[in-house]
TORMAR-271628 format. One record per residue: y, x, z of N, C-alpha, C, O in turn; residue number from 1. Coordinates in nm, 3 decimals. Atoms other than C-alpha are relative to their C-alpha. Example, Ala and Ser with C-alpha at 12.3 -4.5 7.8 and 13.67 -1.06 7.14 Angstrom:
+---------+---------+---------+---------+---------+---------+---------+---------+---------+---------+---------+---------+-----+
|     n_v |     n_u |     n_w |    ca_v |    ca_u |    ca_w |     c_v |     c_u |     c_w |     o_v |     o_u |     o_w | num |
+---------+---------+---------+---------+---------+---------+---------+---------+---------+---------+---------+---------+-----+
|  -0.119 |   0.089 |   0.000 |  -0.450 |   1.230 |   0.780 |   0.120 |   0.090 |   0.000 |   0.118 |   0.194 |   0.066 |   1 |
|  -0.119 |  -0.082 |  -0.006 |  -0.106 |   1.367 |   0.714 |   0.109 |  -0.077 |   0.073 |   0.220 |  -0.026 |   0.090 |   2 |
+---------+---------+---------+---------+---------+---------+---------+---------+---------+---------+---------+---------+-----+
//
This chain:
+---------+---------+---------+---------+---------+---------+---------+---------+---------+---------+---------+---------+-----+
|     n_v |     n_u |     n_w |    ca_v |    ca_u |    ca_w |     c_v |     c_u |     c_w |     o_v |     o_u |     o_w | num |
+---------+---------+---------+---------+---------+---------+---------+---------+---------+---------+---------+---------+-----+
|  -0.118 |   0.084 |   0.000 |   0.000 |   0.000 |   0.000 |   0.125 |   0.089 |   0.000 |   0.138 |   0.171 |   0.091 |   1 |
|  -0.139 |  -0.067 |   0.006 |   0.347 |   0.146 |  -0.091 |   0.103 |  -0.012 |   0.086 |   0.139 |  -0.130 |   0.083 |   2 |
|  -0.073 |  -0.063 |  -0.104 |   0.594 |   0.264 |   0.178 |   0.139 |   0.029 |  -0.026 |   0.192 |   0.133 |   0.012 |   3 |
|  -0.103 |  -0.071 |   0.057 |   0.922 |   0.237 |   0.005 |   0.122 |  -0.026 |   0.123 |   0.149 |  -0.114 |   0.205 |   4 |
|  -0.145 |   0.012 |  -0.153 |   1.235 |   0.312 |   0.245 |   0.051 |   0.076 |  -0.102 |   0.013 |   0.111 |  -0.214 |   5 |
|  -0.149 |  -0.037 |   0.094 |   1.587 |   0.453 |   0.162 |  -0.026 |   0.184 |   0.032 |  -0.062 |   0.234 |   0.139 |   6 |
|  -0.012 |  -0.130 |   0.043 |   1.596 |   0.820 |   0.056 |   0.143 |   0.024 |  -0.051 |   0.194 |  -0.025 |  -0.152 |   7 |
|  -0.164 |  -0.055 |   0.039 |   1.953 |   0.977 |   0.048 |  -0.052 |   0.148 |  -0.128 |  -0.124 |   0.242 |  -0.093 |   8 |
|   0.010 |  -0.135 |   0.073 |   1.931 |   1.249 |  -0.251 |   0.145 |   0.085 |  -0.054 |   0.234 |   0.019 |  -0.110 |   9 |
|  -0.112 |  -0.019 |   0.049 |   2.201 |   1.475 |  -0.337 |  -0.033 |   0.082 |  -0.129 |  -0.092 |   0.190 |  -0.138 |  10 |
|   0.009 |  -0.075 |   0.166 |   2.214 |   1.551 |  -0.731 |   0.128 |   0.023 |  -0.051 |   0.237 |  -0.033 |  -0.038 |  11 |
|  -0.159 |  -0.075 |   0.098 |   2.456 |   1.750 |  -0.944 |   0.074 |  -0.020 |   0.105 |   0.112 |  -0.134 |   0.076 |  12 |
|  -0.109 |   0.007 |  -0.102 |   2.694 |   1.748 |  -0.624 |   0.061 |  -0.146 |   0.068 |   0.158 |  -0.166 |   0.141 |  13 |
|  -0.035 |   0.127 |  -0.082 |   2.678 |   1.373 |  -0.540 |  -0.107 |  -0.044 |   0.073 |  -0.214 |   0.017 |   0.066 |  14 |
|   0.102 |  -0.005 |  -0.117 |   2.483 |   1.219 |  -0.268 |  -0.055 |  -0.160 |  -0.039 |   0.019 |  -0.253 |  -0.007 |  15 |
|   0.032 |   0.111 |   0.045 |   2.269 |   0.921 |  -0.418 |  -0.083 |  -0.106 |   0.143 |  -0.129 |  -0.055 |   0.245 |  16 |
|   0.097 |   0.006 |  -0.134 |   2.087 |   0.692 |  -0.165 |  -0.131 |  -0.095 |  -0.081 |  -0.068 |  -0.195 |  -0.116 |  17 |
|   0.078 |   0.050 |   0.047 |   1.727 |   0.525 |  -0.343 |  -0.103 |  -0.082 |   0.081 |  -0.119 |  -0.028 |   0.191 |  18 |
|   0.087 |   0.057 |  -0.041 |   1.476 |   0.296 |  -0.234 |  -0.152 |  -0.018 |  -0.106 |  -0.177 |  -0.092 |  -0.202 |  19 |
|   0.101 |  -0.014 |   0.052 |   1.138 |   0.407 |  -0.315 |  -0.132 |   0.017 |   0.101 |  -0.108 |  -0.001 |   0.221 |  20 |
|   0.129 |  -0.039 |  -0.011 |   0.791 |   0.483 |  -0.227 |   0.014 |   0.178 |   0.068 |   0.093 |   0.232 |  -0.009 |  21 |
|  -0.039 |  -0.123 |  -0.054 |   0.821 |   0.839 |  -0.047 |  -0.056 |   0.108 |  -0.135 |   0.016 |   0.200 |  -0.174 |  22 |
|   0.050 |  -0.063 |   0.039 |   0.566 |   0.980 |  -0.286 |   0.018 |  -0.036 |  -0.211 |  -0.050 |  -0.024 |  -0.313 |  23 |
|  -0.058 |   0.057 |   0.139 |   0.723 |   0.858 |  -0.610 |   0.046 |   0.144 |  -0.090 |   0.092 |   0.232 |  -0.017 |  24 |
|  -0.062 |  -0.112 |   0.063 |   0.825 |   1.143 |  -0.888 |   0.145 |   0.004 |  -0.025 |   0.217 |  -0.073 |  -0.089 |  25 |
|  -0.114 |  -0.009 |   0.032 |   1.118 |   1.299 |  -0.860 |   0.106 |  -0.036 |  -0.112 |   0.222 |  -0.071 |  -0.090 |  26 |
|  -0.020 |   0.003 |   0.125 |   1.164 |   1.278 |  -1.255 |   0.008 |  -0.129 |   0.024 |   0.122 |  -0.145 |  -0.020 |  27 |
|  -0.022 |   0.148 |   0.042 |   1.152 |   0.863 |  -1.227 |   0.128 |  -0.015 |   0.072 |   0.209 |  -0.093 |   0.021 |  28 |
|  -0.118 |   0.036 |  -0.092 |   1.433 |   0.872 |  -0.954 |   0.127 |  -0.011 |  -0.077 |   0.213 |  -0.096 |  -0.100 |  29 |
|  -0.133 |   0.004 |   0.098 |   1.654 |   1.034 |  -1.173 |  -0.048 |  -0.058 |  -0.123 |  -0.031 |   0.040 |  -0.196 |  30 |
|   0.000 |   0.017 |   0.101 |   1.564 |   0.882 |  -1.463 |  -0.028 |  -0.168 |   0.019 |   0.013 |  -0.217 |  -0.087 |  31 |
|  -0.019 |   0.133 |  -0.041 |   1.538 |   0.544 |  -1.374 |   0.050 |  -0.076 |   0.103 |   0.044 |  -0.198 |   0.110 |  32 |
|  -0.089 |   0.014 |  -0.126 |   1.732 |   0.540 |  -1.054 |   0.092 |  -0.004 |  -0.021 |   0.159 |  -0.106 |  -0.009 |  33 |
|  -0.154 |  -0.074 |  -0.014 |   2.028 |   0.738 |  -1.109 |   0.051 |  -0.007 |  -0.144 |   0.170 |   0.016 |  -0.166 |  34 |
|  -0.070 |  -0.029 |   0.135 |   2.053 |   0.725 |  -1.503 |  -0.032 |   0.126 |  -0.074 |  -0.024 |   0.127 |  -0.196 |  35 |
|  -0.030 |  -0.121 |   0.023 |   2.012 |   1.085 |  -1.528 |  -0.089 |   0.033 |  -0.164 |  -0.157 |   0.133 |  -0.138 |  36 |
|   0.127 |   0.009 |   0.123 |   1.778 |   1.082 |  -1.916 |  -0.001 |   0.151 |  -0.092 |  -0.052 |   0.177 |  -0.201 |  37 |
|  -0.022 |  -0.170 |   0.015 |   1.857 |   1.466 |  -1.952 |  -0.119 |   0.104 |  -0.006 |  -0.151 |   0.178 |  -0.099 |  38 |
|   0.150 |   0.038 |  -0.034 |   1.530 |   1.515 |  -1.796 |  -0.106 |  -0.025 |  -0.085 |  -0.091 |  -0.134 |  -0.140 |  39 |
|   0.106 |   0.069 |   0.080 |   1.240 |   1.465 |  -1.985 |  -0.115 |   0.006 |   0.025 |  -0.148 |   0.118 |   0.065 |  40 |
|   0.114 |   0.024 |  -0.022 |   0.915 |   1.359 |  -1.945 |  -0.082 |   0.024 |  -0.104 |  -0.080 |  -0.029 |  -0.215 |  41 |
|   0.085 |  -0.086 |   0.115 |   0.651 |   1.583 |  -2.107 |  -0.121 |  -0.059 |   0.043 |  -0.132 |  -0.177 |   0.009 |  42 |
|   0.148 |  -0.035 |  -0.020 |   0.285 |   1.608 |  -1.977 |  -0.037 |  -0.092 |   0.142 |  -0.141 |  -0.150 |   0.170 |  43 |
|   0.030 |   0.091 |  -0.189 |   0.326 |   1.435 |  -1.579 |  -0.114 |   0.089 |   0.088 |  -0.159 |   0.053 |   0.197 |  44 |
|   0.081 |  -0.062 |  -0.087 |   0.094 |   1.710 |  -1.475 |   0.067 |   0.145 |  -0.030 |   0.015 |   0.229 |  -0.104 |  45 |
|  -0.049 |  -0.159 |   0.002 |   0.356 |   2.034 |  -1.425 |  -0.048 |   0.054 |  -0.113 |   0.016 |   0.159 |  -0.126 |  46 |
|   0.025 |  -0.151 |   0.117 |   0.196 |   2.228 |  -1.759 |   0.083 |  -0.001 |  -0.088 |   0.063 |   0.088 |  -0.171 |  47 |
|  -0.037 |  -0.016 |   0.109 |   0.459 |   2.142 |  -1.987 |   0.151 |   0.056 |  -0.003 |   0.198 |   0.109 |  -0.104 |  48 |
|  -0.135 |  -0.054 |  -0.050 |   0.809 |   2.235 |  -1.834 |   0.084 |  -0.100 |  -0.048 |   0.197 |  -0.073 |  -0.007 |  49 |
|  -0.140 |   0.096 |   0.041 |   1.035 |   1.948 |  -1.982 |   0.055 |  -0.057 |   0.091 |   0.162 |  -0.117 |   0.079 |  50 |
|  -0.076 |   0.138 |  -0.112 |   1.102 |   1.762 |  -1.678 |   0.065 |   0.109 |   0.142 |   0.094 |   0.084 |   0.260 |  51 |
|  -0.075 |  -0.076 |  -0.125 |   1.244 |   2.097 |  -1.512 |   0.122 |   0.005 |   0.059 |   0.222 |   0.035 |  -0.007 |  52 |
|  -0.151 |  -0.035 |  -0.066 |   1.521 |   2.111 |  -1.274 |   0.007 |   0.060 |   0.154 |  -0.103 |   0.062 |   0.209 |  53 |
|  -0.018 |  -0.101 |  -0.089 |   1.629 |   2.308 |  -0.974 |   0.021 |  -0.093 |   0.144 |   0.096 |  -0.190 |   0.158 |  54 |
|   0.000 |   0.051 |  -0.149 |   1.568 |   2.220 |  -0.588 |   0.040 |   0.130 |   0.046 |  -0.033 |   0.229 |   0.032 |  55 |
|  -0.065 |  -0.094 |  -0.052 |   1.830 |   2.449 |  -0.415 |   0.011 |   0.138 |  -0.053 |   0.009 |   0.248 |   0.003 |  56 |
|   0.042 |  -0.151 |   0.049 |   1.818 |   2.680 |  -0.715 |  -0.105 |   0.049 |  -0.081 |  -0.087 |   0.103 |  -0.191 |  57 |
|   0.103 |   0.014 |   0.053 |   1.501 |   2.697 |  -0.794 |  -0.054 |  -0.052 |  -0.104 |  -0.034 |  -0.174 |  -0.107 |  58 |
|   0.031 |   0.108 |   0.119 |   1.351 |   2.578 |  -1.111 |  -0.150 |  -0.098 |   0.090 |  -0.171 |  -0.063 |   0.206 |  59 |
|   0.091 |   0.091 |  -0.040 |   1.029 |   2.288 |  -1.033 |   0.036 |  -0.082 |  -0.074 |   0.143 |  -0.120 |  -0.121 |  60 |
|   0.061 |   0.138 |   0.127 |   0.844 |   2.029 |  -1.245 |   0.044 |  -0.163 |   0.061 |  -0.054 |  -0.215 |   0.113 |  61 |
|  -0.083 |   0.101 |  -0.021 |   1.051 |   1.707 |  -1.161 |  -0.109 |  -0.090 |   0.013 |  -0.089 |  -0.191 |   0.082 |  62 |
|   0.126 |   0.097 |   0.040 |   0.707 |   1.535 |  -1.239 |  -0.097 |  -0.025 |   0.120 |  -0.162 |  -0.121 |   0.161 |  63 |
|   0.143 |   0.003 |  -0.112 |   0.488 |   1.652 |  -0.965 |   0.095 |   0.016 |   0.149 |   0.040 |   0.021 |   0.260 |  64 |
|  -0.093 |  -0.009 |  -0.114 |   0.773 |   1.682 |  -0.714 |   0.048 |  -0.108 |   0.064 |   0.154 |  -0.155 |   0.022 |  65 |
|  -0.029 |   0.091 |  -0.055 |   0.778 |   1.414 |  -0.468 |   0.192 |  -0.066 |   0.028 |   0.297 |  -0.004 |   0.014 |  66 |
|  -0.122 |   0.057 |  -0.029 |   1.079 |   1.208 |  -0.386 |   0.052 |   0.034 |   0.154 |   0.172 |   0.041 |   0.179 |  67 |
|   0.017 |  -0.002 |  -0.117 |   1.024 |   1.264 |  -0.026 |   0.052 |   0.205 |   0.001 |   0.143 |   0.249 |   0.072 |  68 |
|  -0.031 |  -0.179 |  -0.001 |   1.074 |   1.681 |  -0.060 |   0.105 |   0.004 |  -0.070 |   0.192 |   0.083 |  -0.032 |  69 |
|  -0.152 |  -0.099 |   0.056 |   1.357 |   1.698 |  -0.316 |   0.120 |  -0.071 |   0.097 |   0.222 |  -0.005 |   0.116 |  70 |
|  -0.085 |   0.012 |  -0.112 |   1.549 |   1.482 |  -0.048 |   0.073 |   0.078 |   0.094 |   0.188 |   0.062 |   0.134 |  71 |
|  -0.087 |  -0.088 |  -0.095 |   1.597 |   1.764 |   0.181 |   0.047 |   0.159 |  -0.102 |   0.065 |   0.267 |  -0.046 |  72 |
|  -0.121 |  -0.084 |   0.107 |   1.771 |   1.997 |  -0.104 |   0.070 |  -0.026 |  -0.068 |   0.079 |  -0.148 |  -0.056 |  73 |
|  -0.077 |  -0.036 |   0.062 |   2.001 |   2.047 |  -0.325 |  -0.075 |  -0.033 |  -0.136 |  -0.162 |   0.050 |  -0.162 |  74 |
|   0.020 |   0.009 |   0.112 |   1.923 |   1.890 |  -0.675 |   0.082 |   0.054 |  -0.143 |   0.181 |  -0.006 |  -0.185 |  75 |
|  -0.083 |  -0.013 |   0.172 |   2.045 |   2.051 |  -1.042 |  -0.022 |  -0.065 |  -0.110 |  -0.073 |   0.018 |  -0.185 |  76 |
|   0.053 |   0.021 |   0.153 |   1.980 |   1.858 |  -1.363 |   0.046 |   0.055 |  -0.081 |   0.145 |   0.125 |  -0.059 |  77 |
|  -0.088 |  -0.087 |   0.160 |   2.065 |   1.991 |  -1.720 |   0.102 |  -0.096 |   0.045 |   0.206 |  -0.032 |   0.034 |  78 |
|  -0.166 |   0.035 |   0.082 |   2.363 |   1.744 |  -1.714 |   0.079 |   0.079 |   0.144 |   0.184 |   0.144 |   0.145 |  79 |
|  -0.124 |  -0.088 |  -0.158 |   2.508 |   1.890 |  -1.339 |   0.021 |   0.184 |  -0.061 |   0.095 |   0.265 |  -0.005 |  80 |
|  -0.085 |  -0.146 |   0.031 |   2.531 |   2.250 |  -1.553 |   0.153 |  -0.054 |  -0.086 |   0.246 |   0.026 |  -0.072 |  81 |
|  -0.118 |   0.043 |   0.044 |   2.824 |   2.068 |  -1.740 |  -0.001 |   0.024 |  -0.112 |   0.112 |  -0.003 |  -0.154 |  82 |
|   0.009 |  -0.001 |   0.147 |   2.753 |   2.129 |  -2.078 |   0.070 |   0.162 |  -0.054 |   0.062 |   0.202 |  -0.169 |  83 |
|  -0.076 |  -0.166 |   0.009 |   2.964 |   2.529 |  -2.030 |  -0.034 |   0.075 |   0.063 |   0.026 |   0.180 |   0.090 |  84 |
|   0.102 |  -0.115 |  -0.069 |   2.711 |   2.680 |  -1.854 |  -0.001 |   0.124 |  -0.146 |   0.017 |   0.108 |  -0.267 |  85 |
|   0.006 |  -0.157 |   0.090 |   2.681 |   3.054 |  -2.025 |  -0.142 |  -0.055 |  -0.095 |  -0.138 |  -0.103 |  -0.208 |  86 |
|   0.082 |   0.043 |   0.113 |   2.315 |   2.981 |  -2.136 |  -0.001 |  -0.167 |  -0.079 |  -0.085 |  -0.211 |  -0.158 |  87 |
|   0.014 |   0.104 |   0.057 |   2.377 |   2.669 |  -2.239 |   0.102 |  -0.007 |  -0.146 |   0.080 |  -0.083 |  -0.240 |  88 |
|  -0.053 |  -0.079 |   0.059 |   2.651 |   2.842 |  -2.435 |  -0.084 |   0.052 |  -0.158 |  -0.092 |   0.026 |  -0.278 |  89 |
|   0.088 |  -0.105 |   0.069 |   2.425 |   3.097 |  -2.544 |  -0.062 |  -0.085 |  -0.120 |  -0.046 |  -0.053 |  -0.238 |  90 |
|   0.102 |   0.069 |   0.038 |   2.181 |   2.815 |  -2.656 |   0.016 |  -0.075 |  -0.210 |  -0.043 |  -0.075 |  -0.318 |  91 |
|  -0.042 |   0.026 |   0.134 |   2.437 |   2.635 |  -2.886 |   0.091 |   0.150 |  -0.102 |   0.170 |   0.136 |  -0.195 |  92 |
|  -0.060 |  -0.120 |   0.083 |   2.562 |   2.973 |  -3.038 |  -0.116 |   0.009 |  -0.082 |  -0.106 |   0.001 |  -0.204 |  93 |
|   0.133 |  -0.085 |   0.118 |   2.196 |   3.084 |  -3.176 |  -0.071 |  -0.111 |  -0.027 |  -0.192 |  -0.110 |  -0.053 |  94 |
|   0.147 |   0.128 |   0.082 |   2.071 |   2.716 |  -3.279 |  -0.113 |   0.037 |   0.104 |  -0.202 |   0.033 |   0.020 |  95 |
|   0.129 |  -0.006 |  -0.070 |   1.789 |   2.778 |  -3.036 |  -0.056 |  -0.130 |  -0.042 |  -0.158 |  -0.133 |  -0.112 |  96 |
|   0.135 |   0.166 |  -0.008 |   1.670 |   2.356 |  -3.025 |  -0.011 |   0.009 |  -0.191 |   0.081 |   0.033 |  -0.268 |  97 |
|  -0.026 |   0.092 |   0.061 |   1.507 |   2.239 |  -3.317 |  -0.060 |  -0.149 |  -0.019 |  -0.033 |  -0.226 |  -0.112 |  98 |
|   0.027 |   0.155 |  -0.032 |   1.356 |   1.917 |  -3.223 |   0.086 |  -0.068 |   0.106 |   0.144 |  -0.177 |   0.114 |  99 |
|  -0.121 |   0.037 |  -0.113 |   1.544 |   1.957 |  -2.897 |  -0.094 |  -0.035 |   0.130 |  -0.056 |   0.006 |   0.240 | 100 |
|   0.042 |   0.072 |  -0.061 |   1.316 |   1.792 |  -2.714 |  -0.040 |   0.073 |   0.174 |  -0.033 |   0.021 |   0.285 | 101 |
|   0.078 |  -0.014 |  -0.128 |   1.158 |   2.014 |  -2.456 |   0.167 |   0.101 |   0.066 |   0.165 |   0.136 |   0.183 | 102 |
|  -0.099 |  -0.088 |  -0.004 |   1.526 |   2.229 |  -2.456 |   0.041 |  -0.020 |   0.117 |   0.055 |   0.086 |   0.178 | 103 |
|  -0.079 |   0.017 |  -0.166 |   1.680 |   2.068 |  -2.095 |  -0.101 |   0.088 |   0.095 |  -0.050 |   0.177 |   0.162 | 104 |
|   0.063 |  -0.074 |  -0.091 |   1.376 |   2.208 |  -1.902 |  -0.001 |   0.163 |  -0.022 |  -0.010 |   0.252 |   0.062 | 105 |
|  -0.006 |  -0.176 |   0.019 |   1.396 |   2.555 |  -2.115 |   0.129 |   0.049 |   0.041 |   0.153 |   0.169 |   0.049 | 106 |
|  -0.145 |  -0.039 |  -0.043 |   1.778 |   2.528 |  -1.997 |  -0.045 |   0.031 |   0.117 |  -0.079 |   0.145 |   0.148 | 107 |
|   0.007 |  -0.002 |  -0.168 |   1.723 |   2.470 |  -1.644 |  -0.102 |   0.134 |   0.071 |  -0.090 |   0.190 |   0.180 | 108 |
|   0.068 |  -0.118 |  -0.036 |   1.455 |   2.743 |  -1.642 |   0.044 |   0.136 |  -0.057 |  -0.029 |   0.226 |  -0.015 | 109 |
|  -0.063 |  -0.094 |   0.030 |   1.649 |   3.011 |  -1.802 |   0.077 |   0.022 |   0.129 |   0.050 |   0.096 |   0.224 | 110 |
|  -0.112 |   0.009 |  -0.116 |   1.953 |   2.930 |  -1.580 |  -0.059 |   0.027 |   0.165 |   0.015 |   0.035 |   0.263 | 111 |
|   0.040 |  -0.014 |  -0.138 |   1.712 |   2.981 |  -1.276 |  -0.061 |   0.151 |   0.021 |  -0.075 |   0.213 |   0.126 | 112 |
|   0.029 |  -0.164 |   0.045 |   1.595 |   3.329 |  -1.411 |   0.130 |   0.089 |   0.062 |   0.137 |   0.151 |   0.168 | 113 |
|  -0.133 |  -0.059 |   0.025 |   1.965 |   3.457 |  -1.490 |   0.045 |  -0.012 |   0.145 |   0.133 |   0.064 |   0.184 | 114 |
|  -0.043 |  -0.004 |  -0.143 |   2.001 |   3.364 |  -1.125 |  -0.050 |   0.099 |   0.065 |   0.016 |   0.192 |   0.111 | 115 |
|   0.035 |  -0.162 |  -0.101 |   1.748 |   3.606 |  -0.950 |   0.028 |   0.093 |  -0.078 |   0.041 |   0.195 |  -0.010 | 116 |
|   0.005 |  -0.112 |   0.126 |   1.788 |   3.835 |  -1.270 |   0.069 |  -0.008 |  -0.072 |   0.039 |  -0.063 |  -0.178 | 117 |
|  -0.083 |  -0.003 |   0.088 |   2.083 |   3.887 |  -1.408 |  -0.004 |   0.088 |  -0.156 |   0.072 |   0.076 |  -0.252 | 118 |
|   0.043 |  -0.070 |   0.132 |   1.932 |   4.125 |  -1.679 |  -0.136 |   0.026 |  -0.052 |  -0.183 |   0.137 |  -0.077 | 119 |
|   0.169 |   0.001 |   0.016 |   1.568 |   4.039 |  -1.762 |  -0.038 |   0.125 |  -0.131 |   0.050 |   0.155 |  -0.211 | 120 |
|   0.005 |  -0.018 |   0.121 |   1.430 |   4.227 |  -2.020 |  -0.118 |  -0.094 |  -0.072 |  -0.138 |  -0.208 |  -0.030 | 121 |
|   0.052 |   0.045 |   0.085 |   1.201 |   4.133 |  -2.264 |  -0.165 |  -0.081 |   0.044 |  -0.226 |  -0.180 |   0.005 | 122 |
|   0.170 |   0.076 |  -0.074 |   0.852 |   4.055 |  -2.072 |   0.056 |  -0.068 |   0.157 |  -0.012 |  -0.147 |   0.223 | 123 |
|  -0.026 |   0.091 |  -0.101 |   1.034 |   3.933 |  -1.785 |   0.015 |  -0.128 |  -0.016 |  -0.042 |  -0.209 |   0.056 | 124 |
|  -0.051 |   0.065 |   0.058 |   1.200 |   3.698 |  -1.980 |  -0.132 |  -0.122 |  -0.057 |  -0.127 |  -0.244 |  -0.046 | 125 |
|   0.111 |   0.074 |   0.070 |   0.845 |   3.587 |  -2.169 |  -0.046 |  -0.029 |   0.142 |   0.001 |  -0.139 |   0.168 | 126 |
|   0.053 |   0.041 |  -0.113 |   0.676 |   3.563 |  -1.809 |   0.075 |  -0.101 |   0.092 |   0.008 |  -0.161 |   0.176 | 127 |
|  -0.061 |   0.090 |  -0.071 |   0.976 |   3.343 |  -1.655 |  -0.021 |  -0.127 |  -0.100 |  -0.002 |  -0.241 |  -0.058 | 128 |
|  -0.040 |   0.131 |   0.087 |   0.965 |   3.104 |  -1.947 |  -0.156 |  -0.042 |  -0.032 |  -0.166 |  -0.158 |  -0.071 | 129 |
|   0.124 |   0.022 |   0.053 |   0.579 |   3.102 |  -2.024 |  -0.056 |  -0.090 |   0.058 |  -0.174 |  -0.111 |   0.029 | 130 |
|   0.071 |   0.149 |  -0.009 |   0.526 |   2.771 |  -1.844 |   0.105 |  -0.151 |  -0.088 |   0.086 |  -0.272 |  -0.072 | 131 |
|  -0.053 |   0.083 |   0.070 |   0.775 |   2.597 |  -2.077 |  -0.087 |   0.018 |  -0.127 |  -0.107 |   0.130 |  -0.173 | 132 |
|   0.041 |   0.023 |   0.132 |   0.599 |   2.484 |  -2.390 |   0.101 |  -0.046 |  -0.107 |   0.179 |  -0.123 |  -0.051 | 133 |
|  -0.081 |   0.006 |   0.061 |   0.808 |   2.444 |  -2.670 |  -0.071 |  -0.044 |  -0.152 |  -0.092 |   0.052 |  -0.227 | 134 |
|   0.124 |   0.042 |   0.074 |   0.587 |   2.267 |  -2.931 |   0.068 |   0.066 |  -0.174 |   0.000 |   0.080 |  -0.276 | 135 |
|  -0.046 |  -0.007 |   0.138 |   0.827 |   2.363 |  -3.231 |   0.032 |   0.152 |  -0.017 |   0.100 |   0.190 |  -0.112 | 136 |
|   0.038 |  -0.125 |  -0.018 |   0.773 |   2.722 |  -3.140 |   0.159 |   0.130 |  -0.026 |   0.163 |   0.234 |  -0.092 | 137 |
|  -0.114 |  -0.067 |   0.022 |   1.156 |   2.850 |  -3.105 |   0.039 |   0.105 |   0.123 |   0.151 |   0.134 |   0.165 | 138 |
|  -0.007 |  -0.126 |  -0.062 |   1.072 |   3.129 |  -2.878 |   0.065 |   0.106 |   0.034 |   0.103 |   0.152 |   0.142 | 139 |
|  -0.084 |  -0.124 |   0.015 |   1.234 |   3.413 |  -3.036 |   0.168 |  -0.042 |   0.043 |   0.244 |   0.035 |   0.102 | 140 |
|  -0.128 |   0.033 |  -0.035 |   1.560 |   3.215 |  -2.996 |   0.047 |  -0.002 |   0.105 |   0.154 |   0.042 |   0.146 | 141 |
|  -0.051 |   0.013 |  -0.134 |   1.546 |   3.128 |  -2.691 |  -0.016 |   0.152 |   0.106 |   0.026 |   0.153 |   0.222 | 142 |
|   0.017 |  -0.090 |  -0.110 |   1.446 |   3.492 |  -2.541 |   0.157 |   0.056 |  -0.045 |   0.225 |   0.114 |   0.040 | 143 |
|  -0.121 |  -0.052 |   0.072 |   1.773 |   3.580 |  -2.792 |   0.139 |  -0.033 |   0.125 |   0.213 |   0.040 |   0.191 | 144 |
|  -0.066 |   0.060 |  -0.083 |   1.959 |   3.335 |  -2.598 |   0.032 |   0.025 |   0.141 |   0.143 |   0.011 |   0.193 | 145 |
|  -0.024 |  -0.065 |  -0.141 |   1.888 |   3.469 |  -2.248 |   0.053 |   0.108 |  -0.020 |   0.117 |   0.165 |   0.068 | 146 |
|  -0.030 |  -0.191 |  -0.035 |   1.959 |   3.809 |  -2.333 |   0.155 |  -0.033 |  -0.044 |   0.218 |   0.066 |  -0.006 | 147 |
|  -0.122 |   0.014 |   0.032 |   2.322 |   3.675 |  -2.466 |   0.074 |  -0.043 |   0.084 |   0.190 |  -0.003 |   0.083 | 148 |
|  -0.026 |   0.077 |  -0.096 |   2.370 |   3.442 |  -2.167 |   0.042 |   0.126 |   0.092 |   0.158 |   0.159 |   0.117 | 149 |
|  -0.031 |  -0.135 |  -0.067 |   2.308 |   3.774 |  -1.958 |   0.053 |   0.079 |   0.014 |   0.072 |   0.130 |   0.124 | 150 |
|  -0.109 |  -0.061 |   0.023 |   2.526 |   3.968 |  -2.107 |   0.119 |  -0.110 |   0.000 |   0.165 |  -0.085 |  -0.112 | 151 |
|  -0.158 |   0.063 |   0.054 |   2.852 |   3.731 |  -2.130 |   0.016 |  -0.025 |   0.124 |   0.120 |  -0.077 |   0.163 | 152 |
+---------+---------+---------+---------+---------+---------+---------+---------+---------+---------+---------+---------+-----+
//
């Protein structure tokens, strides 16, 4: 039987309050709670990276991440970088998307790299990003993209 009570969340710098199920996915909150459709829903079992966004920083799969845990942090979505984030910058400079589709979670997981690592190189870079799938295989762009983000 479902257990829903009020959950205060604070995303992109505002403090939402929801009524859910404790164990509900983070990814539906915002995305059918709050509006947030930035987000995307890939796989629902963490392997695909689209539904990534940052708990206090951190990148995590929005999917498998309870409602009940991202409560006590600090939420980022792709739209709380503001659209002038550096890699996001970077991103539209070198065409990186071209379906687009899985691109918010490869944002949000760059941007969480460039945080502990302001200068990855080249296998760091493949090992931080190698749980984003990217089905239209724009790889090279996007490691292009970090290394431009990094520098600027």
């Amino acid at each position: 039987m479902p257990k829903v009570r009020r959950y205060q969340l604070r995303v992109n710098g505002t403090t939402h309050n929801v009524n859910v199920d404790g164990d509900t996915p983070l990814l539906w909150v915002l995305r059918d709670h709050l509006g947030l459709k930035g987000t995307k829903y890939g796989c629902g079992v963490s392997q695909c990276g689209a539904c990534t966004v940052h708990l206090d920083g951190r990148a995590v799969r929005s999917c498998v991440t309870d409602v009940a845990l991202a409560a006590l942090s600090e939420v980022t979505t792709i739209e709380g970088l503001g659209g002038d984030h550096p890699v996001q910058e970077a991103w539209r400079d070198l065409k990186v998307p071209q379906c687009g589709y899985c691109q918010p979670g490869q944002i949000m997981s760059a941007t969480a790299l460039l945080k502990e690592n302001s200068n990855p190189d080249d296998g760091e870079i493949d090992r931080a990003m190698s749980l984003n799938i990217c089905r239209c295989g724009t790889y090279p762009r996007i490691r292009a993209a970090i290394h431009k983000a990094a520098n600027s």
